[in-house]
N, C-alpha and C positions, 0 to 999 in steps of 0.2 A: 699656230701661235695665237694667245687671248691676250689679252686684257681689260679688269675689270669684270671679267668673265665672256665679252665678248670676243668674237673670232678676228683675227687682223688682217693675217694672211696664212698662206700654209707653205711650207720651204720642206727639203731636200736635203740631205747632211750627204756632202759628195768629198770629204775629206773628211778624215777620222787622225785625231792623233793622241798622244799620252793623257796632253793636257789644256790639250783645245780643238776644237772640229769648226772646219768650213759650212756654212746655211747658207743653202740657195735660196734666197726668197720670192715669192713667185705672189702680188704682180710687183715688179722691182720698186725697191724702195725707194724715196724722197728723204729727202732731209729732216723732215716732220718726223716723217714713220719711222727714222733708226735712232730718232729719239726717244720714239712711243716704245718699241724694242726695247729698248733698254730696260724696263720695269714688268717686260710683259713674258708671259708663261708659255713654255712647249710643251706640247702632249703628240706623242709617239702616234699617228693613228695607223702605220701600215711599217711590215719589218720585213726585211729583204737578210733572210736567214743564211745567204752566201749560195755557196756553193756545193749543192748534195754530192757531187763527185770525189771519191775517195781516192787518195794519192798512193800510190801503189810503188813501192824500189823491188827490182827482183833483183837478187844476186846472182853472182856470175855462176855458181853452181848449178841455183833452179832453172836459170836459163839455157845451158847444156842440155836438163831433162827437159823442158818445156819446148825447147827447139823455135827458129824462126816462126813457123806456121801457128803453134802455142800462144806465143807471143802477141804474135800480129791478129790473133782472136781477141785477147784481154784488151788490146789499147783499143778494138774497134767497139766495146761495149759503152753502153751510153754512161753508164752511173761509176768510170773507173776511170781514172788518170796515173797513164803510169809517166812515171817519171826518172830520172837519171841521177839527180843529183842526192848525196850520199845526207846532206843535210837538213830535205823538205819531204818527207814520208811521214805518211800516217800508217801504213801496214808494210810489213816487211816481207819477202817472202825467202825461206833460207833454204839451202839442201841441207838435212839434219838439224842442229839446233843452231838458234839466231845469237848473237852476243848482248848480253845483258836483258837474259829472261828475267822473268820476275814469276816463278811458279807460287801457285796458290794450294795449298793441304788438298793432296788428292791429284794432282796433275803430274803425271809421267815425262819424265825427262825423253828427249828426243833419241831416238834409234839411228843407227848411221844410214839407213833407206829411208829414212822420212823427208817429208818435207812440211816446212812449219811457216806459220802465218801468222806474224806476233804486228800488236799492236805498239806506237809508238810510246806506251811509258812501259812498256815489257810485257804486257800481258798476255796470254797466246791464246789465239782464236781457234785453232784446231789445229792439228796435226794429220797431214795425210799420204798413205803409203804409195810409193811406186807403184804403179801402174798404167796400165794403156790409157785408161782415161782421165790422164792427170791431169791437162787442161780442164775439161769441163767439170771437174770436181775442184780446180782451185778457183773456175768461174762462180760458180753457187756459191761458194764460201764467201765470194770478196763481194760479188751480191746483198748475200746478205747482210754483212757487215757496213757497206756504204746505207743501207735502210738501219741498221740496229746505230750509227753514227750520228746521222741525221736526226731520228725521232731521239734519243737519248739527249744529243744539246738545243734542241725544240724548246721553246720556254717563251711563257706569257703568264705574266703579274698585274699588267696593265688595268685589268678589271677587278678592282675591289670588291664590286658582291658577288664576284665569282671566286672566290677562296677558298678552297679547302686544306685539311691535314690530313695525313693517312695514318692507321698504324696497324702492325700485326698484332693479333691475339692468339694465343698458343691454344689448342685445343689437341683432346686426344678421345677414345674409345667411339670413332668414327661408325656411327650404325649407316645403311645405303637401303635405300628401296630396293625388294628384292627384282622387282619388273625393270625397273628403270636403270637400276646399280647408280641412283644419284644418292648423298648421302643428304640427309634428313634429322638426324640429332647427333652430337657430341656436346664432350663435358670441358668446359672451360676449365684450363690448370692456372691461370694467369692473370691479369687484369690487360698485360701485356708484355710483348717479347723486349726485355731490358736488354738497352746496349754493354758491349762491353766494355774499356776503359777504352777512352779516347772516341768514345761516342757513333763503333762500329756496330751495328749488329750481326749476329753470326746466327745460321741456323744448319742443321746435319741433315742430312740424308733420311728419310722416312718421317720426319718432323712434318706434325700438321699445323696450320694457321688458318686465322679465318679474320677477312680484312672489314676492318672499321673505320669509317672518314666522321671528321665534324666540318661543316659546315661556317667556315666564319662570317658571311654576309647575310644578306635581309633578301635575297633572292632566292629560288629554290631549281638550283638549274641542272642538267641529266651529265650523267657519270659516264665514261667509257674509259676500261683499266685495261693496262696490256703489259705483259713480262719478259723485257727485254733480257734475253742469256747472255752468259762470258760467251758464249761459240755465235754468238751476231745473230740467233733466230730470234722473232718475236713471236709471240701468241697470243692472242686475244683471252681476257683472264675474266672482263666483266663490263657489260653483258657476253655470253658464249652463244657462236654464231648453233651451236649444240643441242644450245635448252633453248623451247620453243619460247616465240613471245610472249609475253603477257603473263609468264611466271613470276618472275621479279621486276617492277619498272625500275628503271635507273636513275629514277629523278631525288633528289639529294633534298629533302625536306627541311624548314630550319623549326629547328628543336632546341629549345634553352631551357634551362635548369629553374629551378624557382626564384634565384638572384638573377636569371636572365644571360646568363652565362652559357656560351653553346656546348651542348654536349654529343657525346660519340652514339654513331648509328652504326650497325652489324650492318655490312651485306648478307643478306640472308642465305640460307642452305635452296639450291645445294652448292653453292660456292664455299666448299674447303678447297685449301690448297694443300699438297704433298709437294715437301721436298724430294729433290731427286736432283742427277747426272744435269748439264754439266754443271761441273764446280768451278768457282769461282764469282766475280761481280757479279749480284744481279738485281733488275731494277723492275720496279713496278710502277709506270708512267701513268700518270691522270690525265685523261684530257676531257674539261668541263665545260658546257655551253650553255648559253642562255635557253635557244630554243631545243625544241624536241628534238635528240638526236643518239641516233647507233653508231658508231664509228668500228664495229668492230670487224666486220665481212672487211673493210678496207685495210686489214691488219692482214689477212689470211691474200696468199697468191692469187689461186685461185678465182674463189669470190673478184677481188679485186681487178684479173684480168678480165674475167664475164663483165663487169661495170662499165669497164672502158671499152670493152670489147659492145656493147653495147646486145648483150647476150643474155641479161636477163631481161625481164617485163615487168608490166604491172607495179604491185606494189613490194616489192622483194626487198629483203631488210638491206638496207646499205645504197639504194637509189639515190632516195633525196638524197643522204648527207654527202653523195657522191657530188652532186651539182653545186653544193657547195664553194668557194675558195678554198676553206682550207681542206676541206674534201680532196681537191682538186690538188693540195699539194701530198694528200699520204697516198691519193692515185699513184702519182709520180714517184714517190720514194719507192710503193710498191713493188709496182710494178717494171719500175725503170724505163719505161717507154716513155720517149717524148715527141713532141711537135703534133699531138693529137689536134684534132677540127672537131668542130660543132656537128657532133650528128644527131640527125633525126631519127623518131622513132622506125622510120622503114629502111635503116640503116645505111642511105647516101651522108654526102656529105653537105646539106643542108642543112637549113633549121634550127633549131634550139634545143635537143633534148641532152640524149647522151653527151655529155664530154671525153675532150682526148686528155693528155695531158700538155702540163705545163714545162718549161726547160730546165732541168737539175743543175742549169750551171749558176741558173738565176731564177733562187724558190723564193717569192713572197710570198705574203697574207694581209688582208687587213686583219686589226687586234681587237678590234672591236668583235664583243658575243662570244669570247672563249679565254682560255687560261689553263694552267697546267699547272701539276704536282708531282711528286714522286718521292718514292722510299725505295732505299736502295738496303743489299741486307749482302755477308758474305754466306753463299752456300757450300757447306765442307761434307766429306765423307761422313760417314755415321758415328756415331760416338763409341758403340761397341765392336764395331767392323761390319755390324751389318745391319741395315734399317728393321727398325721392328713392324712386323705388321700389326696394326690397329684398327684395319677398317671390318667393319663385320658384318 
């Protein structure tokens, strides 16, 4: 809380409602100071993003296949909350198909052996067949879904000269190195991927694009892009933990036009992207920082559990930003492990180096030094029935 521009005090919002919220003020106020209040300004500096644990209803069906021992697997997972009542679900889990799907062009209706994983406005996250290992195939699925939940409503505006916009650029007759197989030239058909009515963009199967941010602030702060799927995986799109360092820097330069107006920067080659499987929602998250930073190794399992696991050394891409806070919270989503301790680098539980993680039932951050974007596009079958090849 300021005023005049200075600090007053700093408070705690511990009651939220429609159209008015409770402030803890901390140190307690005087009769002066909620007078001073009255005139004076909040600024957000730390956001407690809820709870990373995803609510899970299994129906009476899945539950016959999944059986007691099934069951009592999914509720002992850290990052899943299953629950009972028929009204408070975010993922469903059905035997065959769930009531009031909501299919996307391209996605198969459920088989009377399947079993399905729909999202609470209808969407379906996979579909997967009988089998002996149904449990551990509908534990990875809701896995990844409680991380593909999480980072998708992630969101920070707070820093003004950390701003950006995205957009896609259509490209096609993709050439690749022939040592490398990265590609290295195509021919823009576009200026850009126009939405369709109602302000959706669509793109087919085999469709190439290649992504372009501007820059709206006076800072020039490092880029880390990742493509959340309809089936709940994410992947790191840019920087790629892939292409070695020092090919493309990720730092977002500011570049204005001759009236001073910011203008659009390529991510360079070889970052094309190819549409492709699965179909439906898919998004392309920015997450922007002031200082030097990779975020992408903390995208991949993997990488991710080495971090925490305190498995890699040295200078290995994804350390520092690991030690980070908000490091510290895509650790967690990652990974799903919580209640981590301070480790040192000879791997006790000492010291200062490695971190564990943090609780998914209560993710903070401070807001300060980052900010987020994203463009979101629907991905459908091919346009002819079948994607063309272009890359050469």
């Amino acid at each position: 809380l300021e005023r005049n521009g200075s600090p007053m005090a700093q408070g705690e919002i511990v009651t939220i409602g429609p159209t008015m919220s409770v402030l803890q003020v901390t140190p307690a106020p005087d009769q002066r100071m909620l007078r001073d209040l009255q005139t004076a300004r909040a600024f957000e500096t730390f956001h407690n993003f809820g709870d990373a644990r995803v609510k899970v209803l299994i129906e009476a069906g899945a539950k016959v296949l999944l059986r007691g021992e099934g069951i009592s697997e999914l509720k002992a997972l850290d990052l899943l909350n299953v629950v009972d009542r028929a009204d408070d679900w975010q993922v469903r889990i059905c035997h065959g198909a769930c009531q009031n799907e909501k299919l996307t062009p391209g996605q198969e209706g459920a088989g009377p052996r399947d079993v399905t994983l729909m999202r609470n406005d209808g969407s379906i996250i996979t579909r997967l067949a009988e089998v002996p290992n149904l449990a551990d195939a509908i534990r990875t699925a809701l896995e990844g879904e409680a991380r593909w939940r999480f980072i998708k409503e992630m969101s920070n505006d707070s820093e003004s000269n950390l701003r950006i916009k995205m957009r896609l650029v259509p490209v096609r007759d993709i050439e690749q190195d022939p040592n490398t197989k990265f590609a290295i030239r195509a021919r823009d058909i576009a200026a850009e991927v126009e939405p369709l009515a109602g302000s959706e963009i669509v793109l087919h199967d085999g469709d190439t694009v290649m992504l372009e941010v501007m820059n709206l602030g006076q800072e020039e702060p490092y880029l880390s892009v990742l493509d959340l799927r309809q089936d709940g995986t994410i992947a790191p799109l840019f920087p790629h933990p892939l292409v070695r360092l020092g090919v493309n820097e990720n730092r977002i330069r500011v570049k204005n036009d001759k009236n001073g107006k910011p203008v659009w920067q390529r991510i360079p080659f070889p970052f094309v992207i190819r549409i492709g499987k699965p179909y439906g929602n898919e998004v392309f998250k920015a997450v922007v920082t002031r200082q030097e930073a990779d975020y992408s190794p903390l995208f991949r399992f993997r990488d991710a559990d080495d971090i925490q696991g305190g498995r890699r050394r040295g200078n290995a891409r994804g350390n520092e930003e690991a030690r980070s806070p908000l490091g510290q919270l895509l650790l967690t989503v990652t990974t799903g492990k919580l209640g981590g301790k301070m480790r040192s680098a000879r791997g006790d539980d000492e010291g200062t180096g490695l971190i564990g993680a943090q609780d998914a039932a209560n993710m903070g951050v401070p807001l300060e030094g980052w900010s987020t974007a994203e463009i979101s596009f629907q991905a459908r079958p091919p346009k002819n029935g079948k994607p063309a090849a272009e890359v050469k």
